[in-house]
N, C-alpha and C positions, 0 to 999 in steps of 0.2 A: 946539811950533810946527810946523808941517805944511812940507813941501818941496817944491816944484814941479818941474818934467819937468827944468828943468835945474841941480838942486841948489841953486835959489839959494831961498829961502822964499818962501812960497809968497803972492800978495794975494789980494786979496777977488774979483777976476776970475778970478783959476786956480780958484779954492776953488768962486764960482760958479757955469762951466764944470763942473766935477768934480759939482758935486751936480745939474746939468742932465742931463751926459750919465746916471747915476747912476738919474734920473728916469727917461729913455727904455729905457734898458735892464731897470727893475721892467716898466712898460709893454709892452717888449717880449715879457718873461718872461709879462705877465697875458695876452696876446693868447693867446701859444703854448699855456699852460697851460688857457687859454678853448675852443681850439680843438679841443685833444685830446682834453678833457672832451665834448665836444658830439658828439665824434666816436664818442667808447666810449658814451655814451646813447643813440645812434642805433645804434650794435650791438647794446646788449645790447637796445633796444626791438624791433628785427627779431627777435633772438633769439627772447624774450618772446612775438614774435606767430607766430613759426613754430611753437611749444611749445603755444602756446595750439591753433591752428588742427590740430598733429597730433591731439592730445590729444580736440578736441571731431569729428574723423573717427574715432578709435580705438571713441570713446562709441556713434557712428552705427553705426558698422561691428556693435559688438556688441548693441547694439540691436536691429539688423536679423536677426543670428543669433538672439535671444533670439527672437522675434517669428516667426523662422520655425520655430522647435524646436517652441513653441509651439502654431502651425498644424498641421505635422506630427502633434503627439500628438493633437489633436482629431481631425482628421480619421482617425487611426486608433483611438482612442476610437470614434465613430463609425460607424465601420467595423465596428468591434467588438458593437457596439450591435444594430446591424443584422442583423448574424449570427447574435445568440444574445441578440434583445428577452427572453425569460422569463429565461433567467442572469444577464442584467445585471438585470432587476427584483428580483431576490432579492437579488444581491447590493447595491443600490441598498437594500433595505427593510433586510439584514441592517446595514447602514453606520447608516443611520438609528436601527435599533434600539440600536445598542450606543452612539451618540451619545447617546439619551435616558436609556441608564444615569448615562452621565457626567455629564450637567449635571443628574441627579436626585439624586445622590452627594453631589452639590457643592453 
């Protein structure tokens, strides 16, 4: 048998009252717990998008260096070419040659 606020047992209005307030308080827990959750998804999604956003600069960045190593070696390729057209020809036919070994091998 249940006992009410002032020892005496408890009716169907106390008991009612008790599982109301009871009610508001789950409620109040599901707000709070609603809120915090919404709260840490909007972290960790900022998070996410600053991770994302370094990540696809880091790619750029090194793309851009890739891209210019790149240019660099041509242009001194190039350069190269220029300076000594009959050495590179040799060395251009000797490449060639030793290529036609391999895929004759093979």
């Amino acid at each position: 048998m249940a006992i009410g606020k002032d020892g005496e047992p408890a009716t169907t209005a106390d008991l009612e009252q008790q599982v109301e307030q009871i009610r508001k308080d789950i409620s109040a827990l599901t707000e709070t717990i609603t809120s915090l959750a919404a709260g840490k998804a909007e972290e960790v999604k900022a998070h996410a998008l600053k991770a994302g956003s370094d990540v696809a600069e880091a790619s750029s960045n090194a793309f851009e260096a890739a891209r210019d190593q790149v240019c660099a070696a041509q242009a001194d390729l190039e350069d190269r070419i220029r300076a000594k057209p009959l050495q590179s020809l040799g060395v251009a036919a000797g490449i060639g040659f030793f290529l036609a070994l391999l895929t004759r091998r093979a």
